[in-house]
C-alpha positions in Angstrom: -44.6 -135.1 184.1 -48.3 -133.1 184.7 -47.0 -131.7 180.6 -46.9 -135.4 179.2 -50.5 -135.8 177.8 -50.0 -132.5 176.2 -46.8 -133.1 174.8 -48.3 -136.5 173.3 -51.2 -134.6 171.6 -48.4 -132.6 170.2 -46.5 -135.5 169.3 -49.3 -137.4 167.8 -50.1 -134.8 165.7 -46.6 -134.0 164.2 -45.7 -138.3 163.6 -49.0 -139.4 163.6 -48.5 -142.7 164.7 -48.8 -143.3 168.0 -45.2 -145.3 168.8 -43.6 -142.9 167.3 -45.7 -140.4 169.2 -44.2 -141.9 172.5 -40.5 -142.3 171.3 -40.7 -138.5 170.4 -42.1 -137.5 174.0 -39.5 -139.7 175.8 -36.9 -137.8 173.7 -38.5 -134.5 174.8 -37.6 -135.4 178.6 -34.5 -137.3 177.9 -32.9 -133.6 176.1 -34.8 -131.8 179.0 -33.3 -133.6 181.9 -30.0 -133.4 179.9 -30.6 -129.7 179.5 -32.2 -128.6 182.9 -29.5 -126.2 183.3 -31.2 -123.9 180.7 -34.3 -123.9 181.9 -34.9 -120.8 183.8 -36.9 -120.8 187.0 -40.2 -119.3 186.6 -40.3 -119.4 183.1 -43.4 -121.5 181.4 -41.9 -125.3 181.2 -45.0 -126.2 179.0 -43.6 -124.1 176.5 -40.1 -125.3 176.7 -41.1 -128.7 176.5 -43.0 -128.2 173.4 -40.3 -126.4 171.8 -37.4 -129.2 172.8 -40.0 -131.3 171.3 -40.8 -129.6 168.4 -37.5 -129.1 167.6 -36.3 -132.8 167.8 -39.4 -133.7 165.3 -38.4 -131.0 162.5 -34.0 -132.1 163.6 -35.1 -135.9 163.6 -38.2 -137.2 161.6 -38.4 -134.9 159.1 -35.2 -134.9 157.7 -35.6 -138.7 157.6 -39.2 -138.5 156.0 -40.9 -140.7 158.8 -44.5 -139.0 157.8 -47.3 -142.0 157.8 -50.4 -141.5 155.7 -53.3 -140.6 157.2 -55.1 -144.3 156.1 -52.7 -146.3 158.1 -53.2 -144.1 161.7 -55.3 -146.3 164.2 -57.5 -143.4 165.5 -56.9 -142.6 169.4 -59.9 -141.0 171.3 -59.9 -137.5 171.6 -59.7 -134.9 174.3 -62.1 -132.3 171.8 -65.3 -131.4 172.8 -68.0 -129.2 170.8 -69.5 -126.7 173.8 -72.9 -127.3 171.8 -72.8 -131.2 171.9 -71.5 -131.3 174.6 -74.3 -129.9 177.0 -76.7 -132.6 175.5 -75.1 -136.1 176.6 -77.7 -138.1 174.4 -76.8 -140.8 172.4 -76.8 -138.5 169.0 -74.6 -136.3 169.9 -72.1 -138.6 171.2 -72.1 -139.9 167.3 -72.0 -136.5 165.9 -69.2 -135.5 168.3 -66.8 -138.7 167.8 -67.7 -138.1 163.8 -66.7 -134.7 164.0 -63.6 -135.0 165.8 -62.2 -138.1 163.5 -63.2 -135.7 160.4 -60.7 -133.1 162.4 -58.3 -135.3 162.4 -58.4 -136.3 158.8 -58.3 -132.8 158.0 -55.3 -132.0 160.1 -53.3 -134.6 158.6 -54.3 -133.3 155.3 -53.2 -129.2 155.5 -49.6 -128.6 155.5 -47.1 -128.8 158.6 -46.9 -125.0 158.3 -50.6 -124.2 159.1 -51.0 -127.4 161.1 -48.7 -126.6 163.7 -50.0 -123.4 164.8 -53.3 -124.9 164.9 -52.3 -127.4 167.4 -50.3 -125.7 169.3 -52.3 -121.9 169.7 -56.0 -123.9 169.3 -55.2 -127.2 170.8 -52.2 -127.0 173.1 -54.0 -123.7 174.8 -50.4 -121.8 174.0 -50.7 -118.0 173.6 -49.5 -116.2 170.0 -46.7 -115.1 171.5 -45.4 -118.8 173.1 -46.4 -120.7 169.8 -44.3 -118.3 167.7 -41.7 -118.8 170.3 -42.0 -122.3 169.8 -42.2 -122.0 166.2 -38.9 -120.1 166.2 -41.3 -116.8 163.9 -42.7 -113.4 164.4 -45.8 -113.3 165.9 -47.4 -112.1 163.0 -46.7 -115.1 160.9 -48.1 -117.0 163.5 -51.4 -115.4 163.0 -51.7 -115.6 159.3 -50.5 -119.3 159.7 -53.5 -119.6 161.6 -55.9 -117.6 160.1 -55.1 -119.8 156.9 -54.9 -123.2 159.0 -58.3 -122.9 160.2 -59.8 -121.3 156.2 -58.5 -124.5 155.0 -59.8 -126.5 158.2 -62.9 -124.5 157.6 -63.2 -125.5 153.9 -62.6 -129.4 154.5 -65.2 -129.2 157.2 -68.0 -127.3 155.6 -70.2 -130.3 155.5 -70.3 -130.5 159.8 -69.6 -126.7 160.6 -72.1 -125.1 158.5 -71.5 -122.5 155.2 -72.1 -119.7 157.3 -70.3 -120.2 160.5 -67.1 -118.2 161.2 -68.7 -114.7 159.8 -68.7 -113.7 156.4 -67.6 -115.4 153.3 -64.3 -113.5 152.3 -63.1 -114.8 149.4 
């Protein structure tokens, strides 16, 4: 249980929809508990979890097309937090902060699953290269281009809030 708000961040951000979000977590545990046997002892359980989840999602909802737009998503509060904004608690950057992480959001829901799901799971989910290409069932070098073309595109869409110049040089 100490993985479930992780594995709901996870959720949301495959179904995007909250319920489903929930029915996709208690799925997670229901095939865990069912498969406990497999699990072996020492072994990172985060990990397994997201992979039992993340394996349900692309066996269960994709194949039936269950993929809301990103108009009809109530929008949750977020666990992000800028280290800038965050070290001044004023009133303006508690706006810019919540703007920035609902424009995140949007923009996650608009690059595709491929370059998303690295994203949440290596930048968001704190998993390491070699766990998210674990979970992701690929080499550990497409993990890293999936990412290092995730956030380009993430980087693109957000150009207005992160600045043209932030990330290094323009490679183009």
């Amino acid at each position: 249980m100490i993985h479930l708000d992780h594995l709901y961040r996870v959720a949301l951000h495959l179904v995007k929809d909250p319920a489903d979000a929930e029915d996709l977590v208690q799925e997670t545990f229901v095939r865990a508990i069912a498969a406990h046997d497999q699990f072996g002892p020492g072994t990172n359980m985060k990990a397994w979890l997201t992979r039992i989840l993340h394996n349900f999602f692309f066996d269960q909802y994709r194949q039936k097309k269950r993929w809301i737009s990103a108009e009809e998503v109530a929008e949750p509060e977020s666990g992000y937090r800028e280290p800038g904004l965050a070290d001044n608690p004023g009133p303006e950057s508690h706006a810019l902060l919540k703007e920035l992480s609902a424009q995140i959001k949007v923009v996650l829901n608009l690059i595709p699953e491929e370059f998303r799901a690295p994203i949440v799971l290596v930048d968001m989910g704190d998993f390491s290269y070699e766990e998210a290409a674990g979970i992701l069932s690929c080499p550990i070098g497409t993990i890293r281009s999936r990412l290092s073309r995730g956030r380009r595109l993430l980087r693109q869409h957000l150009r207005v809030y992160v600045g043209s110049e932030e990330g290094g040089s323009k490679r183009k």
